[in-house]
C-alpha atoms as a printed R data frame, in Angstrom:
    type eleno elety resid chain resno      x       y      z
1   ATOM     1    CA   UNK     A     1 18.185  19.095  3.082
2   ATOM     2    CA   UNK     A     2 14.579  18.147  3.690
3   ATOM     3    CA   UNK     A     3 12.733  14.600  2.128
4   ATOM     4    CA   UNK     A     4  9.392  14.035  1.929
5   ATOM     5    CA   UNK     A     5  8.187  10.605  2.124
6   ATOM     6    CA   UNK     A     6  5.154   8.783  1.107
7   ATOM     7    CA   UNK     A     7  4.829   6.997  4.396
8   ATOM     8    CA   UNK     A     8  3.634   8.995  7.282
9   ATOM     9    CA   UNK     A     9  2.876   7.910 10.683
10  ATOM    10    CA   UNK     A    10 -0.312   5.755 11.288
11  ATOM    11    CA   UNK     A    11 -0.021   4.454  7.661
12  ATOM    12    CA   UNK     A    12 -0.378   0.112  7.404
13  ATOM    13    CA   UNK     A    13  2.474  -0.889  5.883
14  ATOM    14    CA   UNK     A    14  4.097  -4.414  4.354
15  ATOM    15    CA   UNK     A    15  7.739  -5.700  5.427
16  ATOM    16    CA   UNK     A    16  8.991  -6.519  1.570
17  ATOM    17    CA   UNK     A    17 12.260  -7.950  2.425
18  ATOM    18    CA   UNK     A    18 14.425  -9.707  5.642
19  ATOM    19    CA   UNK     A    19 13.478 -11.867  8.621
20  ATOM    20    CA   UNK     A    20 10.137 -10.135  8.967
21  ATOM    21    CA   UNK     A    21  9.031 -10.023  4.972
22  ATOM    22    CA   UNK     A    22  5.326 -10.508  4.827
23  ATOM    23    CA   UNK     A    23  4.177  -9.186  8.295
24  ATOM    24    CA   UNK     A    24  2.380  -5.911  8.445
25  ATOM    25    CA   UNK     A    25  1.886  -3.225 10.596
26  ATOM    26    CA   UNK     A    26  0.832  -0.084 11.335
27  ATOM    27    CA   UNK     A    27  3.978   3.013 11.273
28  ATOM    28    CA   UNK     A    28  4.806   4.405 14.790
29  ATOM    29    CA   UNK     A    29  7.149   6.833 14.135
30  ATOM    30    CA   UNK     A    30  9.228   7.868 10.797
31  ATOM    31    CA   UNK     A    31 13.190   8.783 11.177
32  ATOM    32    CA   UNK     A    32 14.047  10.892  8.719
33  ATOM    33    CA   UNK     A    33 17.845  10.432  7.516
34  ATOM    34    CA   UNK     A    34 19.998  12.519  6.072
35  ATOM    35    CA   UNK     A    35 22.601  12.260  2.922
36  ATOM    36    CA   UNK     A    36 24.736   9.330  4.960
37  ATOM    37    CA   UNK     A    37 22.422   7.546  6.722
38  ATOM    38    CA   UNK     A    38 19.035   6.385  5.549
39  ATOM    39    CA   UNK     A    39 15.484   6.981  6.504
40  ATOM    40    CA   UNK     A    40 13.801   4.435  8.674
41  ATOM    41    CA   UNK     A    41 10.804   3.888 10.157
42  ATOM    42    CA   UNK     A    42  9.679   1.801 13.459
43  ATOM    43    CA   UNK     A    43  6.416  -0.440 12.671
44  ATOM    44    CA   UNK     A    44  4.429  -2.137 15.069
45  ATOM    45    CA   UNK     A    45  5.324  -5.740 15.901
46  ATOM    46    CA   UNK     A    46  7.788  -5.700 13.557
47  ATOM    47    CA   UNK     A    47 11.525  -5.957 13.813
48  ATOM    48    CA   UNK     A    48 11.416  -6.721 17.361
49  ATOM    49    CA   UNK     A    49 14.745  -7.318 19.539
50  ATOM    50    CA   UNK     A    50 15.707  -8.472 22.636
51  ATOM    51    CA   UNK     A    51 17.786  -4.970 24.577
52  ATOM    52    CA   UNK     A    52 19.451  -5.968 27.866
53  ATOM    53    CA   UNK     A    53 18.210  -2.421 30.102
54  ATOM    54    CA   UNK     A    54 19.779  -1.604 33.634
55  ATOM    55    CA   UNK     A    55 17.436  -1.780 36.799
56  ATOM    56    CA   UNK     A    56 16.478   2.082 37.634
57  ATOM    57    CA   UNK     A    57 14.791   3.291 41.004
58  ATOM    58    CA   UNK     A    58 11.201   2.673 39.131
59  ATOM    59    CA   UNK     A    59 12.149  -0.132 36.592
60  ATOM    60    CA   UNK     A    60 13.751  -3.563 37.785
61  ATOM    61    CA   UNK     A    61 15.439  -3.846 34.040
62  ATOM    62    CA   UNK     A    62 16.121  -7.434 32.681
63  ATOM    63    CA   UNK     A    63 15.843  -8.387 29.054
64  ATOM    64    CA   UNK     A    64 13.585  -6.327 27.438
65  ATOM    65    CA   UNK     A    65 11.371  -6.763 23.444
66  ATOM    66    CA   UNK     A    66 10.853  -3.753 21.931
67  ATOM    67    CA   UNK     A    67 10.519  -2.634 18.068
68  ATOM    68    CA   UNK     A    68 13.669  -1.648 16.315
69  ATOM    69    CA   UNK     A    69 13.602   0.378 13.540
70  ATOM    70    CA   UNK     A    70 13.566  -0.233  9.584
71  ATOM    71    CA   UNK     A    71 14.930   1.121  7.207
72  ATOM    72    CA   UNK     A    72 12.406   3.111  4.887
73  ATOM    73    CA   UNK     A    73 13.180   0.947  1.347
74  ATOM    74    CA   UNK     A    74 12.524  -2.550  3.137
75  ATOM    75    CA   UNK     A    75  8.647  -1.143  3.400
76  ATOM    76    CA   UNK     A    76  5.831  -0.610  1.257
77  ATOM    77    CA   UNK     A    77  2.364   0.926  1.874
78  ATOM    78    CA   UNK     A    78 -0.533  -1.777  2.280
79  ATOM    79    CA   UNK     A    79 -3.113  -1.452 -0.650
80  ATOM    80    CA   UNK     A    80 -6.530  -0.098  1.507
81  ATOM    81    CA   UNK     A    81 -8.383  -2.599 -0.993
82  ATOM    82    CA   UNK     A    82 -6.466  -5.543 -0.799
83  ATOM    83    CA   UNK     A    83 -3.988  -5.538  1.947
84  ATOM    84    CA   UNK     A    84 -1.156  -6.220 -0.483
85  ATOM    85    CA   UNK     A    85  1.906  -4.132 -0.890
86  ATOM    86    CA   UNK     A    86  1.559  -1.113 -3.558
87  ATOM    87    CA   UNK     A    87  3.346   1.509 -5.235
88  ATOM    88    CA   UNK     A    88  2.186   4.913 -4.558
89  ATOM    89    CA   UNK     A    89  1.632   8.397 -6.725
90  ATOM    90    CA   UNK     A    90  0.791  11.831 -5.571
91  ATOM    91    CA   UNK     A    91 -2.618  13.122 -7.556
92  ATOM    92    CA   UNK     A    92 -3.720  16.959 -7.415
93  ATOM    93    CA   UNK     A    93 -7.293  17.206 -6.823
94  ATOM    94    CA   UNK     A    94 -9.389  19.750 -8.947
95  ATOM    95    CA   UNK     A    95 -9.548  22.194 -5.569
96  ATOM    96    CA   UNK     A    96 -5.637  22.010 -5.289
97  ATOM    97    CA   UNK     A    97 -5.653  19.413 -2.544
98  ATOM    98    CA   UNK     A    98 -2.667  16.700 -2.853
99  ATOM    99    CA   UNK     A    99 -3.666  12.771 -1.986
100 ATOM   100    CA   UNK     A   100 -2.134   9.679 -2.095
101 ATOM   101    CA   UNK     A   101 -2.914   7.118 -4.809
102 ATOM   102    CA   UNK     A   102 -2.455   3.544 -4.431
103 ATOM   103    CA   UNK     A   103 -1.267   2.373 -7.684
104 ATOM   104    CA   UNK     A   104 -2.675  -1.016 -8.169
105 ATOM   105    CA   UNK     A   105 -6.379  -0.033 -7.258
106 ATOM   106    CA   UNK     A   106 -6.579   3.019 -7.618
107 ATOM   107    CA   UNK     A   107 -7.822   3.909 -4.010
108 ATOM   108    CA   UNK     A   108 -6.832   6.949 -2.344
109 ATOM   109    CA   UNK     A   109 -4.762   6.597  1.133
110 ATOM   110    CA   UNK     A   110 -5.714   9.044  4.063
């Protein structure tokens, strides 16, 4: 079965709940999920833990920060007007075209 979500990649988006509630950032990469586990979605300097990674031929490996994903309900898109977390609604355009509305001003998201 196939979701669509109103987040896409490249979208600024506010953390609305855990450690990192409050910070934004902008989406890297959305994981779709399936019916057990849930979508999530990795956000820039967000959610960021400590992996331990092997030394490689190229790498010397050590302790390593990198992003870790989220899951997709612990996110909300950033209002373009305001910067504050918003709920969002699909409007049809008179041509047929589909865009994103931010609900609490009205703006439309690219």
């Amino acid at each position: 079965m196939k979701f669509k979500y109103k987040i896409k990649k490249n979208d600024k988006v506010v953390v609305i709940s855990g450690k990192d509630k409050g910070k934004t950032g902008e989406v890297l990469e959305v994981l779709p999920g399936d019916g057990f586990k849930p979508a999530r979605v990795l956000v820039s300097k967000v959610n960021i833990v400590t992996k331990h990674k092997k030394p490689t031929q190229t790498d010397a490996g050590g302790l390593v920060k990198i992003e870790a994903p989220l899951a997709l309900s612990k996110v909300m898109l950033a209002d373009p007007k305001t910067g504050k977390p918003t709920r969002v609604r699909i409007k049809i355009q008179p041509n047929g075209d589909k865009v994103r509305v931010a609900l609490k001003s009205g703006e439309t998201i690219a």
